[in-house]
N, C-alpha and C positions, 0 to 999 in steps of 0.2 A: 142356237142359244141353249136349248136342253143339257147340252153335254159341256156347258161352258162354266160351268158353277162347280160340276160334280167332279172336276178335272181341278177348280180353285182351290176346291176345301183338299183335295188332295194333293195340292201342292204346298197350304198351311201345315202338311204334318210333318213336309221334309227337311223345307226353308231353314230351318233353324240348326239343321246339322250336316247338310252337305256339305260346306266349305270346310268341317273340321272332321270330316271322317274319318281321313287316315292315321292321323295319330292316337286315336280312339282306338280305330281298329288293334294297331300296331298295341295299344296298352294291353287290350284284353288280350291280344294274344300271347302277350307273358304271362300273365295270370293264368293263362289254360294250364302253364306246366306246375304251377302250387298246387301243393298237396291238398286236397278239399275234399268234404264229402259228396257223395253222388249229386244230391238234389243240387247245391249247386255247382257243381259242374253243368249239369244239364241245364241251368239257367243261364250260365256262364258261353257255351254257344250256340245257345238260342239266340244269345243278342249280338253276339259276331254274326252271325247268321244273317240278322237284319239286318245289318249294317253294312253287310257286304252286297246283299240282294240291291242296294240303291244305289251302286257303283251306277251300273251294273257290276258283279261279279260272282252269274248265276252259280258257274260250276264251284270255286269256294264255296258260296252260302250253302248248297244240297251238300257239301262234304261233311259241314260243323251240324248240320241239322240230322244229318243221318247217325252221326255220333254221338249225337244228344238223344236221336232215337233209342242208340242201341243200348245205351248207361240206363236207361229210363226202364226198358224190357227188364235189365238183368235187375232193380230194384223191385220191380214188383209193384211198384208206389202208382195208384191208378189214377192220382190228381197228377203225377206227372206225364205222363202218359195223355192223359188229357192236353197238355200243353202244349206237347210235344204235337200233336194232331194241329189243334189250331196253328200254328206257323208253319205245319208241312201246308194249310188251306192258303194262310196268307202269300205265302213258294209259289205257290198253283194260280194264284190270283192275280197275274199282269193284265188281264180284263174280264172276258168271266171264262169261267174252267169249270165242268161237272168235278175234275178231282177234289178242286177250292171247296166247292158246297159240302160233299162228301166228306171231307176231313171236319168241316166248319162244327157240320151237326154230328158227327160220332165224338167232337170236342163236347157239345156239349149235352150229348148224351151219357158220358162218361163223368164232367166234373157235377153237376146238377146233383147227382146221391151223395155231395160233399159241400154241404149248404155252410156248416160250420169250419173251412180251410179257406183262410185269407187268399192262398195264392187261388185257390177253384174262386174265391168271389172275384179276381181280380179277370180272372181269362174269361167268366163264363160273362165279365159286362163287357171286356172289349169285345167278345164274340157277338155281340147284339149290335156294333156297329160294324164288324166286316160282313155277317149277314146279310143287315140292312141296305148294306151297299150292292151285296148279291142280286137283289130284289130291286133295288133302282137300276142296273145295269140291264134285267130282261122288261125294264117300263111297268115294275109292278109296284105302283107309289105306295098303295097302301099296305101291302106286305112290308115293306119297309119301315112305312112309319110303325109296325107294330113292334119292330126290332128295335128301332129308336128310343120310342118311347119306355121300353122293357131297361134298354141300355141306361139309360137317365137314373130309375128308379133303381138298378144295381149301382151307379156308381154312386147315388148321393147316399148312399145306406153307408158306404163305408168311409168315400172321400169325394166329399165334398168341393172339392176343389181340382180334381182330374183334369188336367187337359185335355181329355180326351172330351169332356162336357161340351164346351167350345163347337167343337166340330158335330158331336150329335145334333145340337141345336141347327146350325147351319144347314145340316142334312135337311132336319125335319123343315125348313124353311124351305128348302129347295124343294122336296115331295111337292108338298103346298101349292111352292108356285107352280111344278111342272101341271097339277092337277086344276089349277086356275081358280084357288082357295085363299084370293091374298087376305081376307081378314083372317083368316088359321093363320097365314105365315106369319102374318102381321104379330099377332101373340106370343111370338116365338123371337120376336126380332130384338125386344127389347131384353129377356134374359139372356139368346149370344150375348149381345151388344154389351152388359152388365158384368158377365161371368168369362169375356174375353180381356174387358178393361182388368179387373182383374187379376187376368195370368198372367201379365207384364209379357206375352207372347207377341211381337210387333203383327205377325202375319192371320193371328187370329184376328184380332180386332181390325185389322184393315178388313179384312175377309167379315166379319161382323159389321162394320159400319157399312160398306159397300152395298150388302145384301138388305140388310134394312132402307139403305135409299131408293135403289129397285122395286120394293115391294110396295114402299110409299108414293111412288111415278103409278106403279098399277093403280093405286086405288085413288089418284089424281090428288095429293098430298104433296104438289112441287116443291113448295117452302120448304117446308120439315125435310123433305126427301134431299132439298139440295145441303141442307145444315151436315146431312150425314154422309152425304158423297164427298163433300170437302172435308170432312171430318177425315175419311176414310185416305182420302189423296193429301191431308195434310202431313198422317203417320207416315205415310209411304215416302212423301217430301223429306222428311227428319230422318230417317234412315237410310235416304235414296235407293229405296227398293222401286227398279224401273220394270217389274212385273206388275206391281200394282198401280203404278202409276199409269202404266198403259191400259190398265182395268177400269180406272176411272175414265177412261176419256172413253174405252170403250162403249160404256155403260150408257152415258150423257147420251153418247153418239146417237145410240141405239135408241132412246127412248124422241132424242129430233127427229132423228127419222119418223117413227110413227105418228110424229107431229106435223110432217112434209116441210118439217127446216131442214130441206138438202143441201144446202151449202153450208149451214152450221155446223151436220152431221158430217159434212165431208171432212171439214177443218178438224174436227175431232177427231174422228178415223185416222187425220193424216197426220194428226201429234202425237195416238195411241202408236201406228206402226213406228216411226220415229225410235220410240222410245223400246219395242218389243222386239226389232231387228237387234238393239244390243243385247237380250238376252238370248238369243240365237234359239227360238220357243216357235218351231216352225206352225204348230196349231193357230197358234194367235195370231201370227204373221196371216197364214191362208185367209183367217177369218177378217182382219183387216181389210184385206184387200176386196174379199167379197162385200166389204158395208161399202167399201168407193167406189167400185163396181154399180152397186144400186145406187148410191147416192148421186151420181152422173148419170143414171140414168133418171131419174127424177128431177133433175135438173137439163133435162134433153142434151147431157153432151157423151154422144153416144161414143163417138169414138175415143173418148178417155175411158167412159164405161165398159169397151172392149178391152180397153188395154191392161187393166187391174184385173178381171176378171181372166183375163187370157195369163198372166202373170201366177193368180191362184191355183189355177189348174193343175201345172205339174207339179206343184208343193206337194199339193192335198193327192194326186195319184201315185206320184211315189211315195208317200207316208201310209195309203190306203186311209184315206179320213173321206168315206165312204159318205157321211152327214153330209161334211163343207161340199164333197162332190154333188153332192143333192142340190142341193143351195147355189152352189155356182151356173148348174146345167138350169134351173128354175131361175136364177136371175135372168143368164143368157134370153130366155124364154122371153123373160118380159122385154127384156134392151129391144131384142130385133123384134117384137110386138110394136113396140113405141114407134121405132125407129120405121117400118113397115114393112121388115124384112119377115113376110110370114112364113116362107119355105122354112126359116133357118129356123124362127120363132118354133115351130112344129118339130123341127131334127131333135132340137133342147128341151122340149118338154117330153118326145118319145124316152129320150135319155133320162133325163129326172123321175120319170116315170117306171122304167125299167130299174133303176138305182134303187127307189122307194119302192116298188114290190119285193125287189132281193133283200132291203135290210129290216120288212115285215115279216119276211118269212125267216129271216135270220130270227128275227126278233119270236117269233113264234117257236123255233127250234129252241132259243135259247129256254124260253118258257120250260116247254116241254122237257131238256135236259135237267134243268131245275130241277121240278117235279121230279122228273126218275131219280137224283141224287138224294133230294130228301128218302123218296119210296126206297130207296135201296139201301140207305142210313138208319132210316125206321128199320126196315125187315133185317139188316144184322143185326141191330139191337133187340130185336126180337128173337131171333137166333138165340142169343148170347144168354136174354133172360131165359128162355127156354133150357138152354143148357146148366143154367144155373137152377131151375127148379127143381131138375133129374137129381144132380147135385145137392139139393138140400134135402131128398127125397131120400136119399144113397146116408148123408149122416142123421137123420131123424131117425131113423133103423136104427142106428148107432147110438141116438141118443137115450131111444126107449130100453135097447139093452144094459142101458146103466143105469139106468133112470132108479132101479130097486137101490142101488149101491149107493146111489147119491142120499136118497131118503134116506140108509139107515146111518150113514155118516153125517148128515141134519140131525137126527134123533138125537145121536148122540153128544153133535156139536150143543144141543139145545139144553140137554141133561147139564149137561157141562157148565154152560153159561148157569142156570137154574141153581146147580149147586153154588157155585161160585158167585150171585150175585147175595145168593141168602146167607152163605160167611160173611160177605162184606156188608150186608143189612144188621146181621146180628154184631158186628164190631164197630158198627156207625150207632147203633144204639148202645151199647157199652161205652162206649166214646163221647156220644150227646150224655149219659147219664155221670162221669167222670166230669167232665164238665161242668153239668149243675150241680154237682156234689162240692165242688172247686168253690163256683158262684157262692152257695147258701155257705158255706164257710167264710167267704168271705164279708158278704153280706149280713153275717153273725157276728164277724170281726168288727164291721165296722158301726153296728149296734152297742156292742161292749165299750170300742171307743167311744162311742158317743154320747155310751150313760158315763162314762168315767170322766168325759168333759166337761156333762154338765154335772155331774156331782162334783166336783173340781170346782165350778163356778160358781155352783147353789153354796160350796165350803167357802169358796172366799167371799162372798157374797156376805153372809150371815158371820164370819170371822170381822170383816171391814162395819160392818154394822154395829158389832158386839166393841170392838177398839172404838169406835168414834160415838156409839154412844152411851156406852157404858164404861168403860175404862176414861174415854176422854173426858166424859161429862164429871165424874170423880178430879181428875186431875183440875179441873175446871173449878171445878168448888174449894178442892185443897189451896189453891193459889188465890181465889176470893177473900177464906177466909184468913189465913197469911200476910194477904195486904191490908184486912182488917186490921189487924191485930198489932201490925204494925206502928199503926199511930197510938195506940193504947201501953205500949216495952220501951222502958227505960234500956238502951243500952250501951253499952262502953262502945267505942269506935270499933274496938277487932268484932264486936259480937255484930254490931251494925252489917261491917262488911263479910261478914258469914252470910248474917242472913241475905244480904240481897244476890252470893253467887249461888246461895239455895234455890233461890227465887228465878236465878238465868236457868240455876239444873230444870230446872220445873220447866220454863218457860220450852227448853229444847228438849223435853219428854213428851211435851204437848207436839209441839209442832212432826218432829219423829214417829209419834202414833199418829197423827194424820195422815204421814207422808205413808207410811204400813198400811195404812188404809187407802189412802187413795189409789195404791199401785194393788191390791185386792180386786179392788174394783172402780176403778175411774168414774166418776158423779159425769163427767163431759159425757164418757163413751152411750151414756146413759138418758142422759137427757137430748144431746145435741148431733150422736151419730158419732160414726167412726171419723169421719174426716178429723170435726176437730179433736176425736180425741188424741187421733194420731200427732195433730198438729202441735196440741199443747204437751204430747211428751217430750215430741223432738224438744220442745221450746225448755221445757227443763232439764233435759240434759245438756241442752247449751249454757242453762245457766250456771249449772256445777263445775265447766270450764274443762271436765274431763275428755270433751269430746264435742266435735264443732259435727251439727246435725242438718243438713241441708235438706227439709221436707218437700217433695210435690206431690200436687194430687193433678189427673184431669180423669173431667165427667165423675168427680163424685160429690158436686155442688147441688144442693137440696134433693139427695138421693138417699133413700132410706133405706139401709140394708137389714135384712133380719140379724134379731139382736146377738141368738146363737151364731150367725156366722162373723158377724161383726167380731164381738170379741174373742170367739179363736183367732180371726187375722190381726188383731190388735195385739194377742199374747204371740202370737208367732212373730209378727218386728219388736216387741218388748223382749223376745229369747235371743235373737238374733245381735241386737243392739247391746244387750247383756255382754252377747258373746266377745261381741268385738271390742267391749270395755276391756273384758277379761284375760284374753290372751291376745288380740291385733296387734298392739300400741298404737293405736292410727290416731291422725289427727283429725281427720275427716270422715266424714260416712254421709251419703245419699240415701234417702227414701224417699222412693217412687211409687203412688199408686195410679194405676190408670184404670178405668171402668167406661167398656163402650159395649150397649146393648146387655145384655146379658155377660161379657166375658169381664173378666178383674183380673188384671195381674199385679203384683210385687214386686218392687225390685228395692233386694237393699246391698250398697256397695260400698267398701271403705278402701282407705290407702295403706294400710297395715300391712305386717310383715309375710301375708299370705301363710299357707300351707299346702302338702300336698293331699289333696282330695281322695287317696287313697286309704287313709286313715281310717274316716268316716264308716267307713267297713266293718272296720273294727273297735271303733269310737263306744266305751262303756257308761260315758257321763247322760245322766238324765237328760241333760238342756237339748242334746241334737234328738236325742229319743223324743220328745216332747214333739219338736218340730216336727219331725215326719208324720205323726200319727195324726199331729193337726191337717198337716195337706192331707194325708191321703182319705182323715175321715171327712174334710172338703172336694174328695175325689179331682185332687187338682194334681198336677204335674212340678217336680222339684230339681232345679237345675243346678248345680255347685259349679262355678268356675274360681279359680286359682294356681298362682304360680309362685313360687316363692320370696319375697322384698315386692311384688307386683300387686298387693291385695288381693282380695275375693270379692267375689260379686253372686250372690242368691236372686235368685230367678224362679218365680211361680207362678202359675197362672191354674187358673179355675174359673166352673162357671156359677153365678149365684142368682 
């Protein structure tokens, strides 16, 4: 059972692309002959290389891997070269090989001082699981798991999602169990079992669920355990993978037995081989027959238990499956114990016994080989740094020889910079000071406008005061007294009708000086706010019929604007509406105000016979002068559109 997992998970890596090999292969090998940079070229039959090693097709795979060595040499590039190590170890590694270990660690002796190169993070995490595997092949669980677990936290640092994760986990499950830790394994069972579903990989997650129900029979979890062995033979069902399927019977088999259900375990045994004679997987086949073997013998029918057992023998000796020989020759043992054949009982266990001292000491060689492969991996790489300190030793001379020349070209680079930052300090303050010189100019400018506005406005101000109450209040009493006087004058009919078109002149001298006055300064704009004063001019110049005035306001309902900004935006639509009396002919004209928050904009637009806006340039008449200087000493922005027969549309905006 030891070696029955560690042979599973390594049949999850391959399941999924043996059947499509060769046209795979056949691809890459046109690609070999495109013109490509080195790096990947050397990437390019590293992976033929693999692909060919699981034919078999040793002599191929050592031709493209030695080729990939030799592009790798002549680049110099030490991450590849690293690479190029690691799959000369995985070449070397059909079970264990001192070459394997030796190439394994000079890989990752090599990529390790290249912590920030994607490809060195990629080789230096799968390197943590052929290691690891190193280390479970001489029965060193917990060397292993330290490679595992190393391997995990490389790959979730960069990809989180590796299929290689899958198979770590599984490892570190199997450590576990062979170390008889099923609460550790147990810990582990549920991230495979999670991070296989998934990779949409069918043979992971059967290989996950399978190992999870195993672990949950050790720690006597039947329920649970059997939810995840059907789980596990249900995927294998849906893809009829008949390797897995004979995994699950095998598994069940295995655990009745330890429960002395020999006939249940046999029934299972005999569905598992059924199924694992079709994939023609002589391992599994031997191991079949060694469980019926035992399982007749526990059910006392000794000589069926011969007969499976005598059947396993020459599989497992001409494969050299050295364990299953263990296990047959120790069945043997027990059958003729039961049965009370003790001579023969004694032959079988001298033999089991002789089998298990040769593959402890195997097992102790391998150890040992280990060890000298690291110790020998370590000391070139110590070699190497050595030769490389001589080396740094040999250009440090060289460097102190320059070291004077460096300094005074610093000196001078530094002089350099020094002069050259104090030019551009002295022209960045000549620059900031051109600037505020601009500013206060302008800000002078827009002083001057601003006393010429409001002197402008204090003149019509006191002008509209001086007509309405001093000139008007005269015309007001000359018309009093006139209609006095009236009933007191005898006159002839023509003198009658004199006097009363005297009295309409008067009546329209009065009304005219108001009208001079109120466009001075509007009583509305004054008492009630812009809105309505803007509202009641449009209203009169609708009523003059010269011009049809469509007023809107939004958000300037019980909004009080300062009186100074008020009526410049009031005299700037009174210049504009002017305008458009004067030269548009339009029949129509929009004013738009809108005020939200702090912003106000104007919009005034009519149907007139437009102009081109390039005039304005050159435009000498007071009216458009007037308007600019109002925006700009409002520091608001002034947009003219026009096209000719298409009207204009003025556009302002500011903030108040």
């Amino acid at each position: 059972m030891r070696k029955l997992f560690l042979i599973l998970i390594l049949f999850c890596c391959l399941v999924d692309f043996i059947n499509a090999q060769t046209p795979v292969i056949d691809s890459l090998r046109k690609e070999l002959v495109i013109s490509k940079n080195d790096s990947i070229k050397v990437h390019d039959r590293i992976r033929i290389s693999w692909y060919l090693i699981q034919i078999p097709d040793s002599s191929s795979a050592w031709k493209y891997i030695n080729e990939a060595d030799s592009i790798a040499n002549k680049t110099g590039n030490p991450v590849l070269k690293g690479i190029v190590y690691e799959h000369l170890g995985f070449l070397h590694n059909r079970l264990f090989s001192k070459k394997a270990v030796t190439h394994y660690l000079q890989a990752e002796n090599i990529l390790k001082n290249y912590p920030n190169s994607l490809a060195a993070k990629k080789s230096m995490a799968s390197l943590c699981l052929n290691i690891g595997i190193e280390h479970m092949n001489v029965n060193d669980e917990e060397g292993a798991l330290y490679y595992y677990f190393e391997g995990i936290k490389r790959y979730e640092a960069f990809d989180n999602m590796n299929r290689n994760l899958p198979i770590l986990y599984a490892n570190i499950i199997d450590a576990y169990f062979n170390l008889g830790k099923y609460e550790s394994a147990l810990s582990y069972c549920d991230k495979a079992y999670t991070k296989s579903m998934t990779s949409g990989m069918a043979p992971a997650q059967m290989s996950a669920s399978i190992n999870y129900g195993r672990v949950l029979m050790k720690l006597n979890r039947p329920g649970k355990a059997a939810f995840y062995l059907l789980k596990g033979k249900s995927i294998a069902d849906s893809v009829n993978d008949l390797y897995f399927q004979s995994k699950y019977y095998q598994v069940i088999g295995g655990f009745k037995f330890e429960e002395n259900k020999f006939d249940e375990a046999l029934a299972d045994f005999t569905t598992a081989l059924t199924l694992i004679k079709k994939t023609n997987a002589p391992y599994d086949i031997v191991s079949c027959y060694t469980w019926m073997g035992a399982c007749n013998t526990g059910l006392k029918n000794f000589q069926a238990g011969r007969k499976y057992l005598d059947t396993a023998f020459p599989i497992a000796k001409e494969n050299n499956y050295l364990h299953l020989l263990k296990y047959i020759y120790l069945n043997r043992y027990h059958l003729e114990k039961a049965a009370g054949n003790f001579y023969l009982a004694i032959n079988n266990l001298d033999s089991f016994n002789v089998i298990n001292d040769s593959l402890q000491l195997a097992s102790q060689a391998d150890k040992i080989e280990f060890l000298d492969a690291k110790y020998q991996a370590e000391k070139k790489d110590a070699q190497i740094s050595q030769l490389q300190t001589e080396k740094e030793l040999q250009q440090l001379y060289l460097r102190q020889k320059n070291t004077l020349n460096y300094i005074l070209i610093a000196a001078g680079l530094i002089l350099f910079i020094f002069v050259f930052l104090l030019n551009r300090n002295l022209r960045q303050k000549q620059k900031l000071q051109q600037q505020r010189i601009i500013e206060l100019e302008t800000q002078q400018k827009l002083t001057a406008t601003e006393a010429v506005l409001k002197g402008e406005e204090q003149e019509r101000t006191r002008l509209a005061k001086d007509l309405h109450d001093g000139l008007g209040g005269m015309l007001s009493g000359i018309k009093y007294s006139l209609s006095n006087m009236k009933g007191n004058l005898i006159m002839t009919p023509d003198n009658a009708q004199a006097f009363e078109r005297s009295m309409d002149m008067l009546d329209s001298s009065i009304k005219e000086m108001r009208r001079v006055a109120h466009n001075m300064m509007p009583e509305a704009l004054v008492k009630f706010g812009l809105d309505t004063a803007l509202k009641d001019f449009c209203n009169e110049i609708n009523q003059t019929g010269a011009l049809s005035v469509n007023y809107q306001s939004i958000g300037l309902e019980n909004e009080m604007i300062e009186q100074t900004t008020a009526v410049t935006i009031y005299r700037i639509v009174q210049e504009l509406i002017n305008n458009t009396l004067k030269h548009a002919a339009a029949k129509k004209a929009i004013v738009q105000v809108t005020k939200s928050d702090r912003h106000l904009s104007v919009t005034v637009e009519d149907d007139g016979r437009g102009f081109d806006i390039k005039i304005l340039k050159q435009a000498l008449g007071i009216g458009w002068s007037n308007i600019q200087n109002r925006v700009e000493f409002l520091k608001g922005t002034l947009d003219v559109q026009s096209e000719k027969d298409r009207g204009t549309s003025v556009h302002i905006e500011m903030n108040v």
